[in-house]
C-alpha positions in Angstrom: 11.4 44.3 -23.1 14.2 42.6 -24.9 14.7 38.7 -25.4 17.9 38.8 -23.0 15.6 39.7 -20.2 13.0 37.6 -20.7 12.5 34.9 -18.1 14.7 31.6 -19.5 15.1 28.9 -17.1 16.0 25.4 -17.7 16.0 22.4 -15.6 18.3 20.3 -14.4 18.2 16.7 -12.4 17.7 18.7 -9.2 14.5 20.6 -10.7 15.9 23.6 -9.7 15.4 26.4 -12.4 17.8 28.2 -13.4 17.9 31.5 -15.2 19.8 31.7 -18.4 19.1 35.3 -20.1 21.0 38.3 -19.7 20.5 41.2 -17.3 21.4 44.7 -15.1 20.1 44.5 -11.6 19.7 47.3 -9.1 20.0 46.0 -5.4 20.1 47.6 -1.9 23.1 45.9 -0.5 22.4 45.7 3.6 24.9 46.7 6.3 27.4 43.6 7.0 27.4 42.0 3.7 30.2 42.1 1.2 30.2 42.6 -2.5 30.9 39.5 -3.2 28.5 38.1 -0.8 25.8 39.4 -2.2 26.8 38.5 -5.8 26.9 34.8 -4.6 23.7 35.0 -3.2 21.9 36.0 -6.1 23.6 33.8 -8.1 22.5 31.0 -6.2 18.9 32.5 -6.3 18.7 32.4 -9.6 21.0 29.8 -11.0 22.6 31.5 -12.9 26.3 31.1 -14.8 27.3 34.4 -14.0 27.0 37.1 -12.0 29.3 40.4 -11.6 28.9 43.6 -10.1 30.3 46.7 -10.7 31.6 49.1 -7.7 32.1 47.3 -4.6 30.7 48.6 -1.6 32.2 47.8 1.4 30.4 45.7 4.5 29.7 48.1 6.4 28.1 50.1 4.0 24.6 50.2 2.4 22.8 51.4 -1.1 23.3 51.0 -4.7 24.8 48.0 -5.8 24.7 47.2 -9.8 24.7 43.5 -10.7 25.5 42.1 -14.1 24.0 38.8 -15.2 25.3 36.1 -17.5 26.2 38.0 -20.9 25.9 41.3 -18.8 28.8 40.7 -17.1 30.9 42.5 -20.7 29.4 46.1 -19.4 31.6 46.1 -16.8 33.9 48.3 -18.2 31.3 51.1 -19.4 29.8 50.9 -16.0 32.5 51.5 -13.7 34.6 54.8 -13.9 30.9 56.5 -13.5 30.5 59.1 -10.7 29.0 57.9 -7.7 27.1 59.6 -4.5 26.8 58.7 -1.1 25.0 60.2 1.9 27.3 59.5 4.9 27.8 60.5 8.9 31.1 61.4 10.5 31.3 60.7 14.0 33.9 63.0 15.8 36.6 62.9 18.4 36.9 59.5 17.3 39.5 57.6 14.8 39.5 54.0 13.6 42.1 52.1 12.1 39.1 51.1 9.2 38.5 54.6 8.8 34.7 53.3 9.9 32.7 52.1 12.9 33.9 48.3 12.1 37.5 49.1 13.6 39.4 49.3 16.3 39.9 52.9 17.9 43.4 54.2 17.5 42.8 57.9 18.8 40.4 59.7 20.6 40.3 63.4 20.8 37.6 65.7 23.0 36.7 68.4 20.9 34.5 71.5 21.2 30.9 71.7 19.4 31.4 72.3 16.0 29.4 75.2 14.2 27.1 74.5 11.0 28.8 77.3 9.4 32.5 75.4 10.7 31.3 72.4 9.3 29.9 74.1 5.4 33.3 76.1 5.0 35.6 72.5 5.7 33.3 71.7 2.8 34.2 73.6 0.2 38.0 73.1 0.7 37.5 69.8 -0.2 35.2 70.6 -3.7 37.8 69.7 -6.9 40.5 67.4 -7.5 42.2 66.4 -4.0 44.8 63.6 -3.1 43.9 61.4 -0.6 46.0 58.3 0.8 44.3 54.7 0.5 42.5 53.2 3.5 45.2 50.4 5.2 42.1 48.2 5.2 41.4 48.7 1.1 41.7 46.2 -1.4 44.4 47.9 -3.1 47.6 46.2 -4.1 51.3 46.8 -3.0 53.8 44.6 -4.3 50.9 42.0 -5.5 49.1 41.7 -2.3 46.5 43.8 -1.2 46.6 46.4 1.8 44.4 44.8 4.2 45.4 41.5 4.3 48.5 43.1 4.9 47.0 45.5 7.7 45.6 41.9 9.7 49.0 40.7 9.8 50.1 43.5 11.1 52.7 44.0 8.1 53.8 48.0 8.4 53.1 49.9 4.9 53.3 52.9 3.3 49.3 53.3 1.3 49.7 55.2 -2.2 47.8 58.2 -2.9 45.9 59.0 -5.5 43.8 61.8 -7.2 40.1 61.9 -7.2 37.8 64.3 -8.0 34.9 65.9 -5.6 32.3 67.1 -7.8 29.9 68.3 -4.4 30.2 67.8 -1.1 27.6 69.5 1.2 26.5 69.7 4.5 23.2 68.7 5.8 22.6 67.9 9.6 24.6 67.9 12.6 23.3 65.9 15.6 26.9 66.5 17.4 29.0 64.2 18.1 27.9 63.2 14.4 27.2 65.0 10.8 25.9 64.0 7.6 26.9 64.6 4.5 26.2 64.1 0.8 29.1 63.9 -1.6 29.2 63.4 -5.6 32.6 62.1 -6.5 34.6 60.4 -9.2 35.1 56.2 -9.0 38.2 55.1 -6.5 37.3 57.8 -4.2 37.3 56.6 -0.9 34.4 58.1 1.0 36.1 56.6 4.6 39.5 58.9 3.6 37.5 61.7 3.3 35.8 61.7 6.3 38.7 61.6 8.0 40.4 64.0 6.4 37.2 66.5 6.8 37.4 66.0 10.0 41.3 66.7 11.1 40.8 69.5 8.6 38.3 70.9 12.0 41.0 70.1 14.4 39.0 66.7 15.1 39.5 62.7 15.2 36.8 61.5 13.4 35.4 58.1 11.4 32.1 57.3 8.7 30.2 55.9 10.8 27.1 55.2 8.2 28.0 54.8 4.5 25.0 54.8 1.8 25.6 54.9 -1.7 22.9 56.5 -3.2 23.5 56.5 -7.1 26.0 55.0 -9.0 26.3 56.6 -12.9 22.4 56.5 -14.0 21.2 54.0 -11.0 19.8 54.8 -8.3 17.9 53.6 -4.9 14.5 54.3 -6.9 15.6 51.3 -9.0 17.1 49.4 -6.1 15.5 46.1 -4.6 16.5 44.5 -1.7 17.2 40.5 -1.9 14.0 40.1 0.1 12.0 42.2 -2.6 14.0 39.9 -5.4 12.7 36.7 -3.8 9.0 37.9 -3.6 9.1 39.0 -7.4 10.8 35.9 -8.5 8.0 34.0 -6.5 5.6 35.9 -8.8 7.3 35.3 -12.2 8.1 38.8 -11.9 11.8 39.0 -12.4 11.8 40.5 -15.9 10.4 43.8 -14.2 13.5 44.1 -12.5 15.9 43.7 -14.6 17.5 45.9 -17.2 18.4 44.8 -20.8 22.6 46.0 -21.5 21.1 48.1 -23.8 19.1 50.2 -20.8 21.9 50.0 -19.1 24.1 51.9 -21.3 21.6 54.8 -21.5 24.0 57.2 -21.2 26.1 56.3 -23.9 25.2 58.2 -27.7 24.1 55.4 -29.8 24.1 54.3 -33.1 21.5 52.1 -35.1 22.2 49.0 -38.0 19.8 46.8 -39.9 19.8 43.2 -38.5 22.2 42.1 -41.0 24.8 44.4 -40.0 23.9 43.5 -36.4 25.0 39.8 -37.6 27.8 41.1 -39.6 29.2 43.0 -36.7 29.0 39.9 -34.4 30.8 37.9 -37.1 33.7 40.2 -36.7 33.0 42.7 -39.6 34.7 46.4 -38.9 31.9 49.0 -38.7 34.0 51.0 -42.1 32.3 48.7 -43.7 28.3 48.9 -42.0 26.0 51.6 -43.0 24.2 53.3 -40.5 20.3 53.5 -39.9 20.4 56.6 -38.2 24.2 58.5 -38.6 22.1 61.8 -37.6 21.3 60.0 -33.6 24.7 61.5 -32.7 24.9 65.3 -33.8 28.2 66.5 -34.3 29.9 62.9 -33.5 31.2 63.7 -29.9 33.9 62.1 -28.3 33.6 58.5 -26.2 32.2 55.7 -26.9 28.6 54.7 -28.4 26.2 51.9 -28.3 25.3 50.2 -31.3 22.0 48.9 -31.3 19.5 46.9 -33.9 16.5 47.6 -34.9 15.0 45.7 -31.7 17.2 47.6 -29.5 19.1 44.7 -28.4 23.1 45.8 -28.0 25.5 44.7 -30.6 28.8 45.7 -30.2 30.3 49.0 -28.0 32.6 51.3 -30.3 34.6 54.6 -29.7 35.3 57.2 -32.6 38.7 57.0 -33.7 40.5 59.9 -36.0 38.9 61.4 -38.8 40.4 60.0 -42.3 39.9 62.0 -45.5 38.3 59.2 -47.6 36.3 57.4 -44.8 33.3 55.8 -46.2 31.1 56.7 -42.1 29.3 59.8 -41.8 31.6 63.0 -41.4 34.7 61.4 -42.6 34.8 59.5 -38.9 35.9 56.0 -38.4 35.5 53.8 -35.5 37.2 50.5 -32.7 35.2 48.0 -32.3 35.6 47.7 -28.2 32.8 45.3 -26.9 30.9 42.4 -28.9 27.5 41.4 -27.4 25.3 38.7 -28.6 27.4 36.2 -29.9 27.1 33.6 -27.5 
């Protein structure tokens, strides 16, 4: 376990301690609570300066929400265009104007028993890059505001579409009126759209009417907490076993190792043509994206991505890289 995860706290007038290192937490986000909510709420648990997240999940919907502490909050960017999978249920003969069980009904539709084997072929059609048109009730901006607050006041709008990709979508119990499903998709797909859209594609109305995320890039629910669970563990003095250093966070990312003074030197601005590293063999054949740069301790220095190969570069393999992300520096 890394410094930045550590347990710091300092106290102010009010006695209240506050925690001041740097972390990735995991938590079960419960039905009726927004994003945002819950980042406020552990924020205030643990007094901390900063807390992001990164994926919203919408109120109605539970699972896998990834928070980003103080100096965490910089992975953002490397955490969020991740693939993502949900377990959800589509109710049927039913539309909303959410898309969900939250709105109001718009159409209603009596239709026939589906089939299993129905239901598995609708499936496949939607496997592979689809367009789908943005929920009315999305955060989404047109013209600079976004698409529900325009949908409240009852402002008439034309949603964008936009490509996402369905990497599995399969069938896996039908209780009719309602069927689950278990999807693996790329980030901005809208889970709401395409249970809608499964369903007209069956000749049915239809609405989510349960939303779980169930993993989000490399996290999943066996990593999840709920803010109950935090509380009891931070009660304990337990918090540092669960939370993630940056550097565990980025475990999917190829990385690349520097002595302690090139750790400094990087933080002090210093381009990585000029840093030798420990290790240039930990990334076999360079391959594309970005990388981790790690010290010795494992604590994360910077986040890089290759750039084009020059004939005289002084790196391994002739390859150079952009420094993207500094960590560490305060």
């Amino acid at each position: 376990m890394s410094s930045s995860t550590r347990m710091k706290t300092t106290r102010g007038l009010n006695t209240q301690a506050r925690f001041t290192g740097d972390g990735v937490l995991i938590v079960d986000k419960l039905a009726g609570f927004t994003s945002h909510d819950v980042v406020q709420k552990v924020k205030r648990k643990l007094g901390a300066a900063k807390v992001g997240h990164s994926g919203t999940l919408d109120p109605f919907a539970t699972g896998v929400l990834i928070l980003l502490i103080n100096g965490a909050t910089k992975l953002a960017p490397f955490l969020a265009d991740h693939e993502k999978t949900y377990l959800f249920n589509v109710f049927f003969g039913v539309e909303t104007d959410t898309q969900d069980s939250t709105g109001k009904v718009v159409a209603r539709q009596p239709c026939e028993p589906l089939q299993e084997s129905e239901i598995r072929a609708a499936c496949d059609a939607f496997i592979g890059e689809i367009e789908q048109t943005v929920p009315r009730y999305s955060a989404v901006r047109v013209k600079g505001q976004r698409l529900y607050q325009l949908a409240r006041r009852g402002v008439e709008v034309t949603p964008p579409n936009r490509k996402v990709k369905i990497k599995d979508l399969s069938f896996c119990e039908l209780r009719w009126p309602e069927a689950t499903f278990e999807v693996t998709c790329s980030k901005g797909t809208y889970v709401r759209s395409l249970g809608v859209d499964l369903a007209r594609h069956l000749n049915c109305n239809g609405h989510v009417s349960q939303l779980r995320r169930l993993a989000s890039g490399g996290f999943s629910l066996r990593q999840a907490v709920t803010l109950e669970q935090l509380e009891e563990s931070m009660a304990r003095g337990e918090l540092h076993q669960l939370l993630m250093t940056s550097a565990q966070a980025l475990d999917c990312y190829p990385e690349l190792r520097v002595s302690p003074l090139d750790a400094k030197r990087i933080r002090q601005g210093s381009t990585l043509d000029s840093i030798q590293f420990l290790d240039p063999g930990s990334s076999p054949g360079w391959p594309a994206g970005p990388y981790k740069v790690l010290d010795p301790d494992n604590n994360l220095v910077a986040m890089v991505s290759k750039a084009a190969k020059v004939a005289n570069d002084r790196q391994e393999g002739g390859v150079t890289f952009k420094t993207l992300r500094v960590f560490g520096t305060g």
